[in-house]
C-alpha positions as a Markdown table, in Angstrom:
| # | Residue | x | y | z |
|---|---|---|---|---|
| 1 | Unk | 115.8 | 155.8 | 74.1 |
| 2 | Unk | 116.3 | 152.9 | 72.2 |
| 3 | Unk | 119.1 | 151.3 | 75.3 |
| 4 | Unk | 116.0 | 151.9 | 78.0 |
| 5 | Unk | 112.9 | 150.5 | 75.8 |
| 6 | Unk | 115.6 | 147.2 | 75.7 |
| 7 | Unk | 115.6 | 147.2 | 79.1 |
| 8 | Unk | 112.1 | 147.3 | 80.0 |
| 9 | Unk | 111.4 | 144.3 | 77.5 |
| 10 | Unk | 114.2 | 142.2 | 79.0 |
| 11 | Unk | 113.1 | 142.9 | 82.2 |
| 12 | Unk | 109.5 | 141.8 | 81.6 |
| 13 | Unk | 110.9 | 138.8 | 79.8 |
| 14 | Unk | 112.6 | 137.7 | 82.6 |
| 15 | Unk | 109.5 | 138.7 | 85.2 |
| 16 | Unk | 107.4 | 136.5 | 82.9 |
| 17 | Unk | 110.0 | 133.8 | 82.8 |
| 18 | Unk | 110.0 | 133.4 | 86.5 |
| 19 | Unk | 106.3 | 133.7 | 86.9 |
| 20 | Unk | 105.7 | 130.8 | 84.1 |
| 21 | Unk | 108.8 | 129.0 | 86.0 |
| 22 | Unk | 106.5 | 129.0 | 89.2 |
| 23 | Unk | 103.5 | 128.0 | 87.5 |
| 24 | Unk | 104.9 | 124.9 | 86.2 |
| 25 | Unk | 106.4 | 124.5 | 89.4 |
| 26 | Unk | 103.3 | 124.3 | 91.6 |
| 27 | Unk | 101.4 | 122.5 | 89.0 |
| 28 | Unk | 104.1 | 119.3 | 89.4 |
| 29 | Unk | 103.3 | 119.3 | 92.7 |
| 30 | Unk | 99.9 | 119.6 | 92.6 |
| 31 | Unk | 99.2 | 115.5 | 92.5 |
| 32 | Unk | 99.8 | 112.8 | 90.1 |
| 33 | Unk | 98.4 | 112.8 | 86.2 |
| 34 | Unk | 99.3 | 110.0 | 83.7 |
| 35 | Unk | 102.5 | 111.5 | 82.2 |
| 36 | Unk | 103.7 | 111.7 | 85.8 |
| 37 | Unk | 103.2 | 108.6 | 87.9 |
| 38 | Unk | 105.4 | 106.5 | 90.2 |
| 39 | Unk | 107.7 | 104.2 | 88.1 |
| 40 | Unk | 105.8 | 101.3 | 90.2 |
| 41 | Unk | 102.4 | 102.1 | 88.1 |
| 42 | Unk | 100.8 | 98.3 | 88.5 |
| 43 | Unk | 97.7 | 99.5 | 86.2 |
| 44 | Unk | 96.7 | 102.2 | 84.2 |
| 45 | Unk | 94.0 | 103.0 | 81.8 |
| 46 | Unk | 93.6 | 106.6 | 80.9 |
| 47 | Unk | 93.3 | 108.8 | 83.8 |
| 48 | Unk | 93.0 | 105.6 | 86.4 |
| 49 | Unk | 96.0 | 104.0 | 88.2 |
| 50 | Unk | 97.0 | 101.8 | 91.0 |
| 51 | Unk | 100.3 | 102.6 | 92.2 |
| 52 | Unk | 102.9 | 101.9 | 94.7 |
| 53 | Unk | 104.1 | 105.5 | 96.0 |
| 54 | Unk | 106.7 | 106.6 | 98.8 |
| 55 | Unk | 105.0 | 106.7 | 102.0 |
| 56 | Unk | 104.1 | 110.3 | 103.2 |
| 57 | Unk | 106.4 | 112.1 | 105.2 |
| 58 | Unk | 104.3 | 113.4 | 107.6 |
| 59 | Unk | 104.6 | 114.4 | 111.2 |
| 60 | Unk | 104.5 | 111.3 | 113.9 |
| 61 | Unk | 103.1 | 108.8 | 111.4 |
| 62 | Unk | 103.2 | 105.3 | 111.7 |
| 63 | Unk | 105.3 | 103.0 | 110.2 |
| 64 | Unk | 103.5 | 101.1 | 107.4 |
| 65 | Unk | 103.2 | 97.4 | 107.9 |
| 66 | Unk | 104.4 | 96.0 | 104.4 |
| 67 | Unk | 104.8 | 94.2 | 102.5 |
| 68 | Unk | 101.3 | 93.5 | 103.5 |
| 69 | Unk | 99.9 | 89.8 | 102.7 |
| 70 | Unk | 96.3 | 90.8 | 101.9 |
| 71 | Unk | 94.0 | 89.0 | 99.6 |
| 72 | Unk | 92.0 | 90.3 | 96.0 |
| 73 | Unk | 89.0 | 88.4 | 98.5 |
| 74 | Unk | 89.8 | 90.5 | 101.6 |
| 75 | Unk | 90.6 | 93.9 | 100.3 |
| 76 | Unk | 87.0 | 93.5 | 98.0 |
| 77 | Unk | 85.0 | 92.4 | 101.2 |
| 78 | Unk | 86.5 | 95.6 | 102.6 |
| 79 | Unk | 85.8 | 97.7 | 99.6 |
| 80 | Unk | 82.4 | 96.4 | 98.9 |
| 81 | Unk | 81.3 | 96.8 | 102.7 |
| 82 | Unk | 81.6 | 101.0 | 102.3 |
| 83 | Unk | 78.6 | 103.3 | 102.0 |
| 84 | Unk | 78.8 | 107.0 | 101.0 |
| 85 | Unk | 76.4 | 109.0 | 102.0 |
| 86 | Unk | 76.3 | 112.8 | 100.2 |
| 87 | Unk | 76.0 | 115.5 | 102.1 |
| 88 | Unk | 72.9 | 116.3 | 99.7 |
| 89 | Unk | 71.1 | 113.2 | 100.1 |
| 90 | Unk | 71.4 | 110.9 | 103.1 |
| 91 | Unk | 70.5 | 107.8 | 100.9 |
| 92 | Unk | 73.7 | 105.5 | 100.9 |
| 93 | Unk | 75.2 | 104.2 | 97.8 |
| 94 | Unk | 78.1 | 102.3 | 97.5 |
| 95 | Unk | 81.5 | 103.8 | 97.4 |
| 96 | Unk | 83.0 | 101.8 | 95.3 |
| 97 | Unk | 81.2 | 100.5 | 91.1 |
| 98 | Unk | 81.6 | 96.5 | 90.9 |
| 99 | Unk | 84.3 | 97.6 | 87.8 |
| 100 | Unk | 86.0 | 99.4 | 90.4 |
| 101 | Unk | 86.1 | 96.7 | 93.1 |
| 102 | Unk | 87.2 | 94.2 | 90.3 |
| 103 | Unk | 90.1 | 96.6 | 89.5 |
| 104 | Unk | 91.2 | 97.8 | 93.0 |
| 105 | Unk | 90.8 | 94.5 | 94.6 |
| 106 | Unk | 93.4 | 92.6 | 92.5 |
| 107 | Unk | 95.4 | 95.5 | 92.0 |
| 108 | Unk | 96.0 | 96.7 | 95.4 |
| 109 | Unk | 96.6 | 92.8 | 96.7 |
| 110 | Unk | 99.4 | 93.0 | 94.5 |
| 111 | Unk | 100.4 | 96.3 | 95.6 |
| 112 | Unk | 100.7 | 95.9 | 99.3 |
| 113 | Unk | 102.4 | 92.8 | 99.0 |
| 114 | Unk | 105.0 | 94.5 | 96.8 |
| 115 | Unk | 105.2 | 97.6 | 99.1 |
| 116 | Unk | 108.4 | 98.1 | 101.6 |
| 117 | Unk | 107.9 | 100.1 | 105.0 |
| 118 | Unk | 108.5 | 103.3 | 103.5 |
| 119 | Unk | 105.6 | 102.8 | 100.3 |
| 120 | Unk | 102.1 | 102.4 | 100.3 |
| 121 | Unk | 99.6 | 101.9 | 97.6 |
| 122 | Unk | 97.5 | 104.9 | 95.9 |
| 123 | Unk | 94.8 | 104.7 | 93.2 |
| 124 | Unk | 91.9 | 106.7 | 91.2 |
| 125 | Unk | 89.5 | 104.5 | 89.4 |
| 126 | Unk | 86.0 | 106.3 | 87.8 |
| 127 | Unk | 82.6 | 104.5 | 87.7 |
| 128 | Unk | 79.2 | 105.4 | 86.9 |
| 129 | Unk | 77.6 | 106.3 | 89.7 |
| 130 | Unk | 74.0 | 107.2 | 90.1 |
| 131 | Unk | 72.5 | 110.7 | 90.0 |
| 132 | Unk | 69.4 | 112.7 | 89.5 |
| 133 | Unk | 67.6 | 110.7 | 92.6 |
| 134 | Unk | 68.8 | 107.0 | 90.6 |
| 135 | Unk | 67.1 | 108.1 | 87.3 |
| 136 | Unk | 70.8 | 108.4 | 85.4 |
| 137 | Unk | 74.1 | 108.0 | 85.9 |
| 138 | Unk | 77.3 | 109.4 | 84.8 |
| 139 | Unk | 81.2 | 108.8 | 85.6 |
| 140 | Unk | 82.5 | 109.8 | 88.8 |
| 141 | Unk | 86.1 | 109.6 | 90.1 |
| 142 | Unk | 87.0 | 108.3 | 93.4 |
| 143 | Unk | 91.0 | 108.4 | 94.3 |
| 144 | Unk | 92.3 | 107.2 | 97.8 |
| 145 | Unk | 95.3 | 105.8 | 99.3 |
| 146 | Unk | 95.9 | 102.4 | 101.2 |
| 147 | Unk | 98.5 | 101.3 | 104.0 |
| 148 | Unk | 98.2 | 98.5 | 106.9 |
| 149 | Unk | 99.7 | 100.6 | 110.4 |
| 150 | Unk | 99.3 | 99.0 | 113.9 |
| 151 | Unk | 96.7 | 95.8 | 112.5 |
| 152 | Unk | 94.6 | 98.0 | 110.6 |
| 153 | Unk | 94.0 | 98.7 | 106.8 |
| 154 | Unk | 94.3 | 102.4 | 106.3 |
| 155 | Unk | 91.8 | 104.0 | 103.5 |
| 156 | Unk | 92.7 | 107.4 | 103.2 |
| 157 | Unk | 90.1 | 109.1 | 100.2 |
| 158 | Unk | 90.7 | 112.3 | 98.6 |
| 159 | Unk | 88.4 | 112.8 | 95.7 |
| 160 | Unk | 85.2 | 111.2 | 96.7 |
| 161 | Unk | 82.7 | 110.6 | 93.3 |
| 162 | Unk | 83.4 | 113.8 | 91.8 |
| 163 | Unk | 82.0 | 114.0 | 88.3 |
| 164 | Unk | 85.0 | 113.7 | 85.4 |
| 165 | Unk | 84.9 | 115.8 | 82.4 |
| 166 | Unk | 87.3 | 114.5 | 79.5 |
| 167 | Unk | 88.4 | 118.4 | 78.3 |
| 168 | Unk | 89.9 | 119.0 | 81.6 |
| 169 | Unk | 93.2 | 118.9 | 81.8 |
| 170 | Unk | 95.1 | 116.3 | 84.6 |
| 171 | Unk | 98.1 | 118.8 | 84.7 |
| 172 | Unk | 95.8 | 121.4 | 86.3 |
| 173 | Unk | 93.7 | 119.1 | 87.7 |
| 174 | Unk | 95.3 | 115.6 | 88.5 |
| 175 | Unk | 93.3 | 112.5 | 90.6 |
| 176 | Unk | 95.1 | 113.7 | 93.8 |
| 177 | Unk | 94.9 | 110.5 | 96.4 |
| 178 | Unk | 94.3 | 111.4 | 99.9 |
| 179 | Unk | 96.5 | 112.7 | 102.9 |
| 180 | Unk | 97.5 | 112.3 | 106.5 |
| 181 | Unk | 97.8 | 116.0 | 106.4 |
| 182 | Unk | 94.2 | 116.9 | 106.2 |
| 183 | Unk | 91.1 | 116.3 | 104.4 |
| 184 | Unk | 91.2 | 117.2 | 100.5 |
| 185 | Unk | 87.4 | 118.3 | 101.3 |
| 186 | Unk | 85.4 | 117.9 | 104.7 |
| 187 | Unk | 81.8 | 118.7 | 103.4 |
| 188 | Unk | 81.5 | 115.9 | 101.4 |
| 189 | Unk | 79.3 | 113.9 | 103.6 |
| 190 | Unk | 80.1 | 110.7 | 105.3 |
| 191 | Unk | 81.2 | 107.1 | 105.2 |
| 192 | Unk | 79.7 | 103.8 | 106.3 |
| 193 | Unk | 80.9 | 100.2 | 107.0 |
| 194 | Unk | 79.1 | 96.9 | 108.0 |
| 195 | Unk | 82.1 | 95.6 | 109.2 |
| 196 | Unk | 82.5 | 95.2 | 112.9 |
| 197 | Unk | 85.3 | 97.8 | 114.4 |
| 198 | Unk | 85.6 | 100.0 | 111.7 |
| 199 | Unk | 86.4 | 102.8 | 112.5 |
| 200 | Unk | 87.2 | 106.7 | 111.8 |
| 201 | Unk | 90.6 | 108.4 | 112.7 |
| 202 | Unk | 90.6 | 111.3 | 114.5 |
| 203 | Unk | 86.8 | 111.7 | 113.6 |
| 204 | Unk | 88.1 | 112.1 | 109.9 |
| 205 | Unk | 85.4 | 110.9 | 107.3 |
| 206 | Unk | 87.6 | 110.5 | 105.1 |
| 207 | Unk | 90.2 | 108.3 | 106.8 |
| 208 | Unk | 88.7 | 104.9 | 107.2 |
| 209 | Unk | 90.5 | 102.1 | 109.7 |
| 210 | Unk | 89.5 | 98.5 | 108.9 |
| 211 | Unk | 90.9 | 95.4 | 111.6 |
| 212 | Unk | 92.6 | 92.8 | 109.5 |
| 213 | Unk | 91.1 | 90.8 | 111.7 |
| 214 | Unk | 87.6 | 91.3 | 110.8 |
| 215 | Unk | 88.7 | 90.7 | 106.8 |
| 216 | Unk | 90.0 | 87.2 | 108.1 |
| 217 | Unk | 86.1 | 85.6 | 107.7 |
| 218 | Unk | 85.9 | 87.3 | 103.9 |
| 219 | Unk | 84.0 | 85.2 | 101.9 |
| 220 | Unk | 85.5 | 84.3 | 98.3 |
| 221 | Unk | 84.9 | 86.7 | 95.4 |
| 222 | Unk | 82.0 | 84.4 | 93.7 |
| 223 | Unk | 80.0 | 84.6 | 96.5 |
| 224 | Unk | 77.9 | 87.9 | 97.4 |
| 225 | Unk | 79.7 | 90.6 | 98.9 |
| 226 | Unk | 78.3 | 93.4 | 100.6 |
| 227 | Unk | 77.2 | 96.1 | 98.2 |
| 228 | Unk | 76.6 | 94.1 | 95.0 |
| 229 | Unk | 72.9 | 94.5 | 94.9 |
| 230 | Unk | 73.7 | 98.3 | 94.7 |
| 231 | Unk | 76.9 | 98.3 | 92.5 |
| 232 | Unk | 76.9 | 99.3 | 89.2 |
| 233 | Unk | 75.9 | 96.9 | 86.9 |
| 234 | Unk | 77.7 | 98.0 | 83.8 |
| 235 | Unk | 80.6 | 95.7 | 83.9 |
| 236 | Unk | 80.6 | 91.6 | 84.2 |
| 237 | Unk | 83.3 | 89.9 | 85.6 |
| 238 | Unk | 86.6 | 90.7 | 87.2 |
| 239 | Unk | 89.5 | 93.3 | 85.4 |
| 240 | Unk | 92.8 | 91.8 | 85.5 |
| 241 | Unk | 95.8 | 93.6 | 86.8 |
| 242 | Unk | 97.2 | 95.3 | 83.5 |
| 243 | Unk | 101.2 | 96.9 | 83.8 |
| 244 | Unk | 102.1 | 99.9 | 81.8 |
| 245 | Unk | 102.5 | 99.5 | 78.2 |
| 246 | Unk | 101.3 | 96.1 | 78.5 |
| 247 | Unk | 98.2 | 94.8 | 76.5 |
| 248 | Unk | 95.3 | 92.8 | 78.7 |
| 249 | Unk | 95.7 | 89.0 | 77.6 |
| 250 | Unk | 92.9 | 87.8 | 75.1 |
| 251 | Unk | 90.5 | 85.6 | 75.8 |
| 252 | Unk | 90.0 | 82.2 | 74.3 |
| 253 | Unk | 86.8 | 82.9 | 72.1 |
| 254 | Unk | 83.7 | 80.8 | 72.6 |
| 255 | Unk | 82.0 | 78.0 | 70.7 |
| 256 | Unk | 78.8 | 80.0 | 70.7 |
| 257 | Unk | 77.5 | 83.0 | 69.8 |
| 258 | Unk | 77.2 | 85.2 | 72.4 |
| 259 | Unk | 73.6 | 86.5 | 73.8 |
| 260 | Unk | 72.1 | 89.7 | 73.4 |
| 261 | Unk | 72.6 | 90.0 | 77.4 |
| 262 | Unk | 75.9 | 88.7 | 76.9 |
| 263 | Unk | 76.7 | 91.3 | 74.5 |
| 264 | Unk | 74.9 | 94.1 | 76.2 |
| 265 | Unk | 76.9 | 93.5 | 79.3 |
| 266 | Unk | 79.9 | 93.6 | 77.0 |
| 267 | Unk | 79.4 | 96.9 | 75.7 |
| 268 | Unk | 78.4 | 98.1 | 79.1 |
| 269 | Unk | 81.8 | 97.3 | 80.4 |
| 270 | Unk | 83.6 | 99.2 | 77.5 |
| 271 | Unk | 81.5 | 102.2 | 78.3 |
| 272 | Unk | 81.8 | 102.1 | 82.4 |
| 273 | Unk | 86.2 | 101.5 | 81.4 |
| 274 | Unk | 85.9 | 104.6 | 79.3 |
| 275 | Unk | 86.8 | 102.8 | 76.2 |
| 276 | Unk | 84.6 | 103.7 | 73.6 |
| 277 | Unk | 82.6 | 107.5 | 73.1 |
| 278 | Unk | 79.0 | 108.3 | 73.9 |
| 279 | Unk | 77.6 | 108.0 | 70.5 |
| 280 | Unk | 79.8 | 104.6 | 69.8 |
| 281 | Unk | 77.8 | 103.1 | 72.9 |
| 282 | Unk | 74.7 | 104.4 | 71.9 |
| 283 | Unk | 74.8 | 103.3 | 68.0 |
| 284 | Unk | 76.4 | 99.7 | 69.2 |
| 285 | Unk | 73.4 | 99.2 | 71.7 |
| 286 | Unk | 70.8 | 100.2 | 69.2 |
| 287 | Unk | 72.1 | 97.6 | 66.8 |
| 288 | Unk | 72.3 | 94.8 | 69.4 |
| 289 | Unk | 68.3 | 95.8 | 70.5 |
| 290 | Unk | 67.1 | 95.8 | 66.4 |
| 291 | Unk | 68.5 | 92.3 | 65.9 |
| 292 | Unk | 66.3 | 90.6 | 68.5 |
């Protein structure tokens, strides 16, 4: 009796083993989270990356174009020029926060022009994005990957403002970047440029193609770019391209005391990046309003 109860444990041991064995297994490849991005990880903070990955190997797809010499000005005129309109409400937005733009801009310039044949770039940056008809806002991820094929800057989008939650966890839900395999969801509603001969691929709303030759006329990043009277304006200035483990360089402080809209922006920034909680953002602004 006792022999056959031994049995039925080990065998339930070992059915369990293999089942949590599959689990973990499926999980891995589910997408990228932090603990598990491509070595070539030009920026990360929290959750958000740009990245160089290995191209996809998917059926007939084009050979990738790279290294790729595309400017922080270009790829941002590009960006900025995209309008998302939800499925829910027609109204565009922009796709992309003016943090984000900052971010991918630089980043992604650096990526494509590191990138070989067989890589491509892939990123998922999170902005505050408007909701409740404009009256609030609250973070939203957006994740994509980037390639140049055949004169043409690929945008493929996977996750497209999707609202974030800090308890969930990336393992069971990573910032998966798009695919040439298929669209990571097709209701999501659609996407807009203002730059002549953009187009869609294979009707996908999801997969954008930009001519590098209409990005040859971008203007310069200090000059307005299409979107910025819509972007979000928590953050000021542009985000430099921070490796892993690496520290952003300090800035040389100021003779003078900064403004109360100085400041304001300031703490608006460190809210949109995720850096400090809720109630830090809240008691910090409160401060900054009593002392004027």
């Amino acid at each position: 009796m006792v022999q056959s109860f031994l049995k039925r444990c080990n065998g339930s041991g070992i059915t369990m083993l293999i089942l949590l064995s599959a689990t973990l297994t499926l999980t891995g490849c589910a997408g990228f989270s932090p603990a598990t991005l491509p070595s070539k990880a030009l920026w990360q903070l929290r959750d958000q990356y740009v990245a160089v990955a290995p191209k996809e190997q998917t059926p007939n797809a084009l050979p990738n174009d790279h290294p790729a010499d595309l400017t922080a000005d270009q790829l941002q005129w590009a960006l900025a020029s995209l309008k998302f309109h939800p499925k829910e409400n027609d109204t565009p937005v922009p796709l992309f926060t003016e943090y984000e733009l900052s971010v991918l801009s630089t980043n992604l310039s650096t990526a494509l022009s590191h990138a070989t044949a067989n890589e491509e770039a892939i990123f998922a940056t999170i902005g505050n994005h408007s909701s409740l008809l404009g009256l609030a806002k609250r973070p939203m991820v957006t994740t994509g990957r980037l390639f140049v094929a055949e004169g043409k800057l690929n945008l493929i989008l996977g996750k497209i403002h999707e609202d974030v939650s800090d308890r969930e966890d990336r393992r069971l839900n990573p910032f998966v970047p798009g695919s040439r395999s298929g669209a990571t969801d097709a209701n999501f509603g659609r996407i807009r440029s203002g730059i002549k001969g953009v187009e869609l691929k294979n009707s996908r709303q999801d997969w954008i193609l930009i001519p590098i030759a209409g990005l040859t006329a971008a203007p310069p990043l200090t000059k307005e770019t299409p979107g910025n009277s819509d972007r979000s304006p928590e953050s000021s200035g542009t985000a430099p391209a921070v490796k892993r483990g690496e520290e952003p360089a300090g800035s040389v402080s100021q003779p003078r005391a900064k403004s109360p809209e100085d400041r304001l922006r300031t703490l608006n920034s460190l809210r949109e990046q995720r850096l400090i909680t809720e109630d830090e953002y809240r008691s910090k602004r409160t401060q900054i309003l009593n002392d004027l």
